[in-house]
C-alpha positions as CSV (number, residue, x, y, z in Angstrom):
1,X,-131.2,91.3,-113.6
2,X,-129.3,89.7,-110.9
3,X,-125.7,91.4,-110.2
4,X,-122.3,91.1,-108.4
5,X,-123.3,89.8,-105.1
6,X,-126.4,88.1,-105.7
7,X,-126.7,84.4,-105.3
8,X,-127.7,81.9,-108.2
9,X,-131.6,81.5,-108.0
10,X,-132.9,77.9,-107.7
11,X,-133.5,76.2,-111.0
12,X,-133.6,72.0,-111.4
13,X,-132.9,71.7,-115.5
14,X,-131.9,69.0,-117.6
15,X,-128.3,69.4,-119.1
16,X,-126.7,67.7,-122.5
17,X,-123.4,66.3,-120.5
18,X,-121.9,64.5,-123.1
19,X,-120.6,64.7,-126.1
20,X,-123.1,63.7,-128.6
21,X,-121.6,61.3,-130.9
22,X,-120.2,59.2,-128.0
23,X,-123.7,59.1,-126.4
24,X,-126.2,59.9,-129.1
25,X,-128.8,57.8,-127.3
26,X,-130.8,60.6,-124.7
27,X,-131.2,58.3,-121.8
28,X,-127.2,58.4,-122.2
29,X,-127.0,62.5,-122.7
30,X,-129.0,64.0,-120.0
31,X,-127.8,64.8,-116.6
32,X,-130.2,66.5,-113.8
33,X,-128.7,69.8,-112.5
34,X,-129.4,72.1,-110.2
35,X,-128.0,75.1,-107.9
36,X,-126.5,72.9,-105.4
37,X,-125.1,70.3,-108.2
38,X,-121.8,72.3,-107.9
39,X,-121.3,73.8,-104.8
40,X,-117.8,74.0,-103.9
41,X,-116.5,74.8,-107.6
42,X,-116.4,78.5,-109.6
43,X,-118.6,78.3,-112.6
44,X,-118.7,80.4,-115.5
45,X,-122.3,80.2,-116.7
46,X,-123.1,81.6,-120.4
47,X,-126.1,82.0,-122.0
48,X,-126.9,82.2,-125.8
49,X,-130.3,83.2,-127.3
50,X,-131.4,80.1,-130.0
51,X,-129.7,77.0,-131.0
52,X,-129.1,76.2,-134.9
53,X,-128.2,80.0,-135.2
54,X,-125.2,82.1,-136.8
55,X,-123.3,83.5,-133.9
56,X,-124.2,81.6,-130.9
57,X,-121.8,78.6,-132.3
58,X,-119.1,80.6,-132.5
59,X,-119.2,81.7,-128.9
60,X,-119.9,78.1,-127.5
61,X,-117.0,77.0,-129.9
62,X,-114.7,79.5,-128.5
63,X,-115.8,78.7,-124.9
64,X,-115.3,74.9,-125.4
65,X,-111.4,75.9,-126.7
66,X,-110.7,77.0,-123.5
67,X,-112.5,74.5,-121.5
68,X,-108.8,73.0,-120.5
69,X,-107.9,76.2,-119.6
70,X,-111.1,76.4,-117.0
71,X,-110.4,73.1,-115.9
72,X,-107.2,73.8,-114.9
73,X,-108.5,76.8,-112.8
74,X,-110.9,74.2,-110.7
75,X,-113.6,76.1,-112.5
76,X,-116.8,74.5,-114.1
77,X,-117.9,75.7,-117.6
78,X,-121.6,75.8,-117.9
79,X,-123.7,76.8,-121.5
80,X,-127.2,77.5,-121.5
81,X,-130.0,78.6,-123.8
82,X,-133.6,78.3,-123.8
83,X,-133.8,75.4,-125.9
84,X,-134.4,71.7,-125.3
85,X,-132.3,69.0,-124.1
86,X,-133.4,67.3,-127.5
87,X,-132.6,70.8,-129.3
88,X,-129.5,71.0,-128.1
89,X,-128.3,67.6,-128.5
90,X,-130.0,67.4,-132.0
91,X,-127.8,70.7,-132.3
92,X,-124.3,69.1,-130.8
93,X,-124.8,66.5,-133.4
94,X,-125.4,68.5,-136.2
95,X,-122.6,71.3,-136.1
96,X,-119.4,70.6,-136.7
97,X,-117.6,72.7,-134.9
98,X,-120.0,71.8,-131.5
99,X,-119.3,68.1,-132.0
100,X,-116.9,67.2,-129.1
101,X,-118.2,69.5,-126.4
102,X,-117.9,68.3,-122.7
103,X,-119.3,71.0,-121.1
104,X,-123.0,71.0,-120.1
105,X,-125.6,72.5,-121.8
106,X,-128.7,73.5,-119.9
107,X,-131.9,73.2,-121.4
108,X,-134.1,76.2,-119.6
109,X,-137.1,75.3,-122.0
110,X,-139.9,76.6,-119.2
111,X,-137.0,79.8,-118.8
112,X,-137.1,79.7,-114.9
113,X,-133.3,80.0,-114.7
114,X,-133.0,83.1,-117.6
115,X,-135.6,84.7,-115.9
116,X,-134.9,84.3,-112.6
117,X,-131.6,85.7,-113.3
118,X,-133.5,88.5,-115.4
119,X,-131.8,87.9,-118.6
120,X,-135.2,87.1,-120.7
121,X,-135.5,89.3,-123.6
122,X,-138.7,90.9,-123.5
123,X,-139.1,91.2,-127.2
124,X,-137.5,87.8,-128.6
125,X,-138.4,85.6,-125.4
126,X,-135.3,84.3,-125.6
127,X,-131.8,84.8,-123.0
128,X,-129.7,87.4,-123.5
129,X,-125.9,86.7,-124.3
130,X,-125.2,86.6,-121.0
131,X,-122.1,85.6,-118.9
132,X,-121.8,84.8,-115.0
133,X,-118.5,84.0,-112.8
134,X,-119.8,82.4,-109.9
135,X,-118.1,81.7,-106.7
136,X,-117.6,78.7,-105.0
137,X,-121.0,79.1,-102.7
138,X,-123.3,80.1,-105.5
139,X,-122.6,84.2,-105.5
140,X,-122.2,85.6,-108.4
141,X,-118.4,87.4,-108.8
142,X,-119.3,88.9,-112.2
143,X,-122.1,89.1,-115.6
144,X,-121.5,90.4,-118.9
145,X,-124.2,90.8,-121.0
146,X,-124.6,91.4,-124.6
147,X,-126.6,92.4,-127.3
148,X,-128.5,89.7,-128.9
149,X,-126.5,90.4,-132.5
150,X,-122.9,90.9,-131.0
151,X,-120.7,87.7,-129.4
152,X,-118.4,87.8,-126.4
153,X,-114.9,87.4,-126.3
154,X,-114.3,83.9,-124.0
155,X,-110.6,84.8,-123.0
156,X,-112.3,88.3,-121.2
157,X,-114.2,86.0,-118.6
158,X,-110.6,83.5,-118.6
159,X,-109.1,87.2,-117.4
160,X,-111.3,88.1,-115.3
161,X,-112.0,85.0,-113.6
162,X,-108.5,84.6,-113.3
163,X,-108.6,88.1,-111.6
164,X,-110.6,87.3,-109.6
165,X,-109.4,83.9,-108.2
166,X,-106.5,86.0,-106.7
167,X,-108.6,87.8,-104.1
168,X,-106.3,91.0,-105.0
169,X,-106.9,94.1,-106.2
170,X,-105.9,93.7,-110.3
171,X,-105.6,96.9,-112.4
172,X,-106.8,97.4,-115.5
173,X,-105.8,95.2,-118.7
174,X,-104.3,92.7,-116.1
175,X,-103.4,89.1,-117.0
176,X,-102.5,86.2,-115.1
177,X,-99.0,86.2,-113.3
178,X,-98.3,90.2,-113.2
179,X,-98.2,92.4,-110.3
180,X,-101.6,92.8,-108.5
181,X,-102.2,96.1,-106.4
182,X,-100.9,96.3,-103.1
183,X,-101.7,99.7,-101.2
């Protein structure tokens, strides 16, 4: 598995980039990505393991709430699993509470980008719950990753992207606007 320092491998995916009831037509939905398409902005990039599942709707959800929050921290939010494009906006469509996401979803369908990152299960051959902060020039700052049963908590990467964004030392626990370290 990639780690802190590494840089985000090559991958050229398709992406859901809209929100599927303004633009349930596909030629309207799908957006090309790749490494380079966001250069210049910090992305947090999350993986979940299946579409029309029981958890991983929960965590996109709960990503999405804070998306206003990212945005307002220059920072790109980024889902991905290992689904389709027509999965995922068959899936955007169909849920509730994902109708209304404007975040992309990356469809890694061959898995280049989960496995170049290393976050393939071996067993399910599907991607790990997996999180990356990733700097401005495509190196990743930080990754989470967790068990395929257990969701993350979306307002631990807000914290930690937003301590990292100060380019301080931050102690433990440590929220936006206290007292980094100075030594």
């Amino acid at each position: 598995m990639l780690t802190i320092g590494d840089k985000l491998p090559a991958f050229d995916l398709l992406a859901v980039d809209h929100d599927s009831e303004h633009a349930p037509n596909p030629e309207n939905a799908f957006k090309r990505v790749n490494q380079d398409s966001f250069l210049g902005k910090w992305k947090v990039l999350f993986f979940w393991p299946k579409d029309f599942t029981f958890v991983c709707p929960t965590e996109i959800k709960a990503f999405g709430d804070l998306l206003e929050q990212f945005n307002d921290r220059d920072t790109l939010l980024i889902g991905a699993s290992t689904d389709s494009e027509f999965v995922h906006l068959a899936w955007r469509h169909d849920n509730q509470d994902l109708k209304g996401q404007s975040f992309p979803w990356l469809a890694d369908i061959r898995h280049e980008l989960a496995d170049g990152l290393g976050i393939l299960d071996r067993h399910a051959g599907v991607a790990l719950r997996a999180t990356f902060i990733i700097d401005p020039h495509n190196v990743i700052r930080h990754v989470s990753v967790n068990d395929l049963s257990v969701g993350r908590n979306p307002q631990e990467t807000l914290r930690l992207l937003d301590a990292l964004l100060t380019e301080e030392l931050c102690p433990c626990n440590w929220h936006r606007g206290e007292a980094t370290l100075h030594i």
